[in-house]
N, CA and C atoms as a LAMMPS dump frame, in Angstrom:
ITEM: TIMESTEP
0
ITEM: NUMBER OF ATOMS
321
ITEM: BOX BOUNDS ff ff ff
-5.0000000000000000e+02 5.0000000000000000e+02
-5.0000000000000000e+02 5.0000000000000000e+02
-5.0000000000000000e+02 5.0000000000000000e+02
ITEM: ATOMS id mol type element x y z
1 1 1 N 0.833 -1.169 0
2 1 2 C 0 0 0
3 1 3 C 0.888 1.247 0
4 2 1 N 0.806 1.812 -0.723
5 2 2 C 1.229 3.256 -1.398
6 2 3 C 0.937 4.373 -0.406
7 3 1 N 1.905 4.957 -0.096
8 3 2 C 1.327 6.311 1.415
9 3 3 C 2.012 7.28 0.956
10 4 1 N 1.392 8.441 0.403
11 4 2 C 1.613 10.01 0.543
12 4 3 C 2.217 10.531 1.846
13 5 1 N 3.386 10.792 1.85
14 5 2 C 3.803 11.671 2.52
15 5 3 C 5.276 12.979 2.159
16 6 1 N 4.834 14.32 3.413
17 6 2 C 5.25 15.366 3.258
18 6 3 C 6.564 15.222 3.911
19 7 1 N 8.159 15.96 3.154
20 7 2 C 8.903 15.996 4.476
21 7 3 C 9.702 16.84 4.221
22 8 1 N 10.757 17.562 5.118
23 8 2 C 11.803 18.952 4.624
24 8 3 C 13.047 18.249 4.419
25 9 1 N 13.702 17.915 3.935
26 9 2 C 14.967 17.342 3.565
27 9 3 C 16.092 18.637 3.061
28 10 1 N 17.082 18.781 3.871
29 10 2 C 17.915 20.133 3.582
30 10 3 C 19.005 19.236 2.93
31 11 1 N 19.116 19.777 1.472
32 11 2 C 19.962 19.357 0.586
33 11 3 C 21.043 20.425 0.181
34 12 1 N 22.642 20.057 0.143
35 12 2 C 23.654 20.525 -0.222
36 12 3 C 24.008 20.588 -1.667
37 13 1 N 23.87 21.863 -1.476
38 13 2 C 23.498 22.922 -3.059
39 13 3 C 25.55 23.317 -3.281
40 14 1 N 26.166 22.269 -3.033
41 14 2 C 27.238 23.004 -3.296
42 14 3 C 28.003 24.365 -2.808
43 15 1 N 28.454 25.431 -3.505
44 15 2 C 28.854 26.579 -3.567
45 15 3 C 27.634 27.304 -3.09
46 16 1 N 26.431 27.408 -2.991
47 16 2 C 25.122 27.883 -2.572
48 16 3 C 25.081 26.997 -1.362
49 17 1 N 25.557 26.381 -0.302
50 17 2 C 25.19 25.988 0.921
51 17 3 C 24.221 24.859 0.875
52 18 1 N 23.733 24.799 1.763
53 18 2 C 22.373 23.769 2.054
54 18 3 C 20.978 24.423 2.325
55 19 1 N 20.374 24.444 1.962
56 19 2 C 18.669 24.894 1.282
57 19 3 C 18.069 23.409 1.875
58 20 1 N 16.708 23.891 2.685
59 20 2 C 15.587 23.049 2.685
60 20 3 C 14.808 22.581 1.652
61 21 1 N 14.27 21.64 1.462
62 21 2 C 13.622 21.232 0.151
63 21 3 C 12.342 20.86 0.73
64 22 1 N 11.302 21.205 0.497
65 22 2 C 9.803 20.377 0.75
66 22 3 C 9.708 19.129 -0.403
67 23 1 N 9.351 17.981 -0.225
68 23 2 C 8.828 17.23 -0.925
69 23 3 C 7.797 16.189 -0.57
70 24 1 N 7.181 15.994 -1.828
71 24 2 C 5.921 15.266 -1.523
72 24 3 C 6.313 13.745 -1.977
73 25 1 N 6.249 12.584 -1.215
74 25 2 C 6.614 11.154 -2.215
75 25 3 C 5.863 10.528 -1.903
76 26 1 N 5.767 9.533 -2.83
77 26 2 C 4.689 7.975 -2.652
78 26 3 C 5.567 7.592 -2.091
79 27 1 N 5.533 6.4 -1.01
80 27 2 C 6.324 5.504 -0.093
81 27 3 C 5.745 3.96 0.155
82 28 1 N 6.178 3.185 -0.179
83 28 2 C 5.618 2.036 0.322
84 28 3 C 7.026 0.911 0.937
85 29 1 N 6.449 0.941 1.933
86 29 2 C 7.839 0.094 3.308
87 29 3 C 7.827 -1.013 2.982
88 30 1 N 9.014 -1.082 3.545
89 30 2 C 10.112 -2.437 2.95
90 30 3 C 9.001 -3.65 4.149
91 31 1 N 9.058 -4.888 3.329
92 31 2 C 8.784 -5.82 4.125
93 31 3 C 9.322 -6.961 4.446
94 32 1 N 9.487 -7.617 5.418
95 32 2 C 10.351 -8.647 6.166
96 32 3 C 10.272 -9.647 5.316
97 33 1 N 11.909 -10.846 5.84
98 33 2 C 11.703 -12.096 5.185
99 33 3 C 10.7 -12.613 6.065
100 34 1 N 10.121 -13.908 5.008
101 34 2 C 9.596 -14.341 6.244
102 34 3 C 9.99 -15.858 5.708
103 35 1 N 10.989 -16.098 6.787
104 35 2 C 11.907 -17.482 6.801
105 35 3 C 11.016 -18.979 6.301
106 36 1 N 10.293 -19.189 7.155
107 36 2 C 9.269 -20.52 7.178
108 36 3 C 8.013 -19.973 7.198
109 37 1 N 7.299 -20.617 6.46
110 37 2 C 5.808 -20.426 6.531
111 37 3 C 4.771 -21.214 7.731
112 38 1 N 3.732 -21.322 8.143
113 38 2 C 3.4 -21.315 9.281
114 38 3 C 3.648 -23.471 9.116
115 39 1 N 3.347 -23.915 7.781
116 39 2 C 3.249 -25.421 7.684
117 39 3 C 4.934 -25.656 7.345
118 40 1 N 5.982 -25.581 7.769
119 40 2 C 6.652 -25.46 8.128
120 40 3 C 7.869 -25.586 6.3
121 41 1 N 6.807 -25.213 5.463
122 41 2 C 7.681 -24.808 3.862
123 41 3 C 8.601 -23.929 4.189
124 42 1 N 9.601 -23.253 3.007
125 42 2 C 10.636 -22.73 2.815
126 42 3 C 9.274 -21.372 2.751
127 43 1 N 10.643 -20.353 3.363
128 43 2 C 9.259 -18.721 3.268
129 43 3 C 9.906 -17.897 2.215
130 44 1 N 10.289 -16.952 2.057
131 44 2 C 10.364 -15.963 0.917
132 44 3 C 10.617 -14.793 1.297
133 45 1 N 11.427 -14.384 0.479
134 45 2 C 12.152 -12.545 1.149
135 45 3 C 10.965 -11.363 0.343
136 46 1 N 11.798 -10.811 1.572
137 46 2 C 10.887 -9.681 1.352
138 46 3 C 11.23 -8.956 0.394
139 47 1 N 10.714 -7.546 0.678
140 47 2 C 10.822 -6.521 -0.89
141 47 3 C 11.007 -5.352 -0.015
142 48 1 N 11.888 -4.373 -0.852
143 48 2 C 12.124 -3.351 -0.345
144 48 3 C 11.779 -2.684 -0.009
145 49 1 N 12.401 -0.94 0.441
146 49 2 C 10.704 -0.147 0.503
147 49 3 C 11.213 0.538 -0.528
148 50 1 N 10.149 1.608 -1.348
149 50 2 C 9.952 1.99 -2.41
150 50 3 C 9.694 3.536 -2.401
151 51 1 N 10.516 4.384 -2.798
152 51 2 C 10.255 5.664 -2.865
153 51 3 C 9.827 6.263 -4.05
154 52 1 N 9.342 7.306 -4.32
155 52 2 C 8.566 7.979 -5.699
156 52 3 C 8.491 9.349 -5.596
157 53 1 N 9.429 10.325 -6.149
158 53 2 C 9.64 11.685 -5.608
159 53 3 C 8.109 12.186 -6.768
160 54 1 N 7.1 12.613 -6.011
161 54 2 C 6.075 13.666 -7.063
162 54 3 C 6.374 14.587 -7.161
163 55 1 N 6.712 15.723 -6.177
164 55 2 C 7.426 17.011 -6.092
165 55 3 C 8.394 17.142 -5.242
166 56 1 N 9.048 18.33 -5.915
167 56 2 C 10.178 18.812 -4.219
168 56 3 C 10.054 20.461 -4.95
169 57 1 N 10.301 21.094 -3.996
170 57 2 C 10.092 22.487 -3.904
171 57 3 C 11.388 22.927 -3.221
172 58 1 N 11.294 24.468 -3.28
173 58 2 C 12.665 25.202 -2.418
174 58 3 C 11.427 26.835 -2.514
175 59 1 N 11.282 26.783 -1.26
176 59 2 C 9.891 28.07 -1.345
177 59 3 C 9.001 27.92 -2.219
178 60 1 N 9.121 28.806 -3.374
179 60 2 C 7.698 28.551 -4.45
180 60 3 C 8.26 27.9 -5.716
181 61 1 N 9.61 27.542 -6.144
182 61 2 C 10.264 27.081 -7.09
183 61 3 C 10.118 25.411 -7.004
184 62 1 N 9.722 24.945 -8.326
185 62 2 C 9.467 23.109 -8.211
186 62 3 C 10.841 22.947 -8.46
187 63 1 N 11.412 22.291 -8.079
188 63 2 C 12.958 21.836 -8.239
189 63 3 C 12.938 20.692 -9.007
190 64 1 N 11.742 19.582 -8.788
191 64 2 C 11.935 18.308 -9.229
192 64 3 C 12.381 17.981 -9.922
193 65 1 N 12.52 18.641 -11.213
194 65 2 C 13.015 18.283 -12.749
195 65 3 C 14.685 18.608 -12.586
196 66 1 N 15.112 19.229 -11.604
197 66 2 C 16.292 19.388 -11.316
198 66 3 C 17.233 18.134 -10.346
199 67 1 N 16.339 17.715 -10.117
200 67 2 C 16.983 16.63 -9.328
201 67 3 C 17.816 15.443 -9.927
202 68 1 N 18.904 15.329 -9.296
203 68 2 C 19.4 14.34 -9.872
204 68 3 C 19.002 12.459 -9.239
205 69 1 N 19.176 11.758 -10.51
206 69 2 C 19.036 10.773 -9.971
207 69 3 C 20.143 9.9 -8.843
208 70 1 N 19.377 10.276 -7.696
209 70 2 C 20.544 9.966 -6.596
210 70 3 C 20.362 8.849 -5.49
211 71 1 N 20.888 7.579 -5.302
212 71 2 C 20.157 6.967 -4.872
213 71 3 C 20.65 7.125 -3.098
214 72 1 N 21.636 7.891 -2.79
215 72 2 C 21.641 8.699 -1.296
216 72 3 C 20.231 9.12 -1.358
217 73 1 N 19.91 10.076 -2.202
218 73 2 C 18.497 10.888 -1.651
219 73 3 C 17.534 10.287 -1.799
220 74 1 N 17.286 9.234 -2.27
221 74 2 C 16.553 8.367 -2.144
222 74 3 C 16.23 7.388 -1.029
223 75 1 N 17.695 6.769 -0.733
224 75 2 C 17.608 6.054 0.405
225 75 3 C 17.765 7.417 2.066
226 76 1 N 17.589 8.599 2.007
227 76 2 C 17.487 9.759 2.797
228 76 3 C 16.095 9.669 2.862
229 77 1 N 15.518 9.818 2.021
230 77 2 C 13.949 9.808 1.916
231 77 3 C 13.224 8.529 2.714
232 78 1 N 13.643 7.441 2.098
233 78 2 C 12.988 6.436 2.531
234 78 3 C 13.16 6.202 4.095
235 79 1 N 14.211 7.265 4.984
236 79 2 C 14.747 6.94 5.987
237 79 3 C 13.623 7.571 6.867
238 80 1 N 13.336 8.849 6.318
239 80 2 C 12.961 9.954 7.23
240 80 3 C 11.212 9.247 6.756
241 81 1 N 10.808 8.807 5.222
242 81 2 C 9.347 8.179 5.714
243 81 3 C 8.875 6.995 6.819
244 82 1 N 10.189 6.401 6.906
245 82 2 C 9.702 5.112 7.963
246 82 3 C 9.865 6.381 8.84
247 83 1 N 10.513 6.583 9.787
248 83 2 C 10.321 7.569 10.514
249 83 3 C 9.063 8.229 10.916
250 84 1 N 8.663 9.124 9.895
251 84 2 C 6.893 9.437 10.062
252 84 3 C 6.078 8.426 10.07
253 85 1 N 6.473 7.155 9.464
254 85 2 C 5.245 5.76 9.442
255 85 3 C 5.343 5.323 11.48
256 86 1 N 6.347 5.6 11.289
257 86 2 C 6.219 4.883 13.014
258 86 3 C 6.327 5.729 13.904
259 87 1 N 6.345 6.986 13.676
260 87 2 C 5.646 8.496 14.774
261 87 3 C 3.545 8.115 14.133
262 88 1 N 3.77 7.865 13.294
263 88 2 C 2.403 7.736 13.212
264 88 3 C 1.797 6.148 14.008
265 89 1 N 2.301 5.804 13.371
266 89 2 C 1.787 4.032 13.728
267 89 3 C 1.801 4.079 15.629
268 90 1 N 2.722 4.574 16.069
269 90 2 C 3.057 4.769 17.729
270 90 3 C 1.56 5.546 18.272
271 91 1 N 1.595 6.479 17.409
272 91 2 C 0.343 7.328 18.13
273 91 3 C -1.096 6.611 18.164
274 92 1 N -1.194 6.202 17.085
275 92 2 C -2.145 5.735 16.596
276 92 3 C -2.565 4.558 17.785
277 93 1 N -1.235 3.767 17.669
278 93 2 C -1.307 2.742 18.878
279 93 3 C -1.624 3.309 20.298
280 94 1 N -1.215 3.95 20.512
281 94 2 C -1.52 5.408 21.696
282 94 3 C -3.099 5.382 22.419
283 95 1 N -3.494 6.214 20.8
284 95 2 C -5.12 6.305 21.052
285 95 3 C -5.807 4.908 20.998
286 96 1 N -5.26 4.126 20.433
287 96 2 C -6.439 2.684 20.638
288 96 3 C -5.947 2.576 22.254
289 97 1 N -4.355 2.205 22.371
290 97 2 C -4.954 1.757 24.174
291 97 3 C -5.411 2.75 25.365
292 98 1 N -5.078 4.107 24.611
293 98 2 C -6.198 4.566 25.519
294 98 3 C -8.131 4.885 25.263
295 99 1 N -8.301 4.542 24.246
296 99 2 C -9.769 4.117 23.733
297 99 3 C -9.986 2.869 24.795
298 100 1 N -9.043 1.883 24.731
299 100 2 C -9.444 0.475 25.276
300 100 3 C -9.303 0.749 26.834
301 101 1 N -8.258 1.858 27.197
302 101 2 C -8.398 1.82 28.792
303 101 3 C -9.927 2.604 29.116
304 102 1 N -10.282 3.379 28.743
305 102 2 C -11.271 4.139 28.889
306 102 3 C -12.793 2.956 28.99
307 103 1 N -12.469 2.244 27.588
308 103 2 C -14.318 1.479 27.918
309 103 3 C -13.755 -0.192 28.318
310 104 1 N -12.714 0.042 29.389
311 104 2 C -12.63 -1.444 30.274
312 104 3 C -13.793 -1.367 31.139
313 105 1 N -14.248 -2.453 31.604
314 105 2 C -15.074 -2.85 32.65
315 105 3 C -16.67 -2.011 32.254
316 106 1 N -16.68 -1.547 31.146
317 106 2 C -17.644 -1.031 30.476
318 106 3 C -18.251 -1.707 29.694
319 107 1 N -19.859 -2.028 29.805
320 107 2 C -20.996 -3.183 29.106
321 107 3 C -21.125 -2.754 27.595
């Protein structure tokens, strides 16, 4: 499953310093081997995670078409989306157990 997300990535512009970049990417996370299957067959590796730059910006300027194909900034990207997947996924987990502490012992 394919997830939209936003992030600031400050990229080194050379002789011009380092500049923030906004960008927007498709992301879909890497997934585990999974050694043995539950009937005790041979299991199968996983797959990577997958980045997809749609935009990147620098204030109101689209940069994207400027970008080089880099697979640092790529694997930079994919670092900082797991990152937001599991500030999200944490919270999320958050509010269910406190949803579930709230209606314990509740009919």
């Amino acid at each position: 499953m394919s997830h939209k997300i936003k992030l600031v990535l400050t990229l080194d512009l050379g002789i011009l310093g380092e500049r923030d970049a906004d960008f927007l990417i498709s992301y879909i996370p890497a997934t585990r081997d999974v050694m043995y299957l539950s009937n005790g067959d041979p299991g199968y590796p996983g797959d990577p995670a997958e980045v997809e730059i749609l935009s990147a910006k620098m204030g109101d300027i689209d940069i994207t078409a400027l970008l080089p194909e880099d697979e640092d900034l790529l694997d930079r990207l994919c670092v900082e989306a797991d990152e937001v997947m599991r500030e999200e996924w944490q919270g999320d987990e958050m509010e269910l157990l406190h949803k579930a502490g709230l209606n314990m012992g509740q009919p």
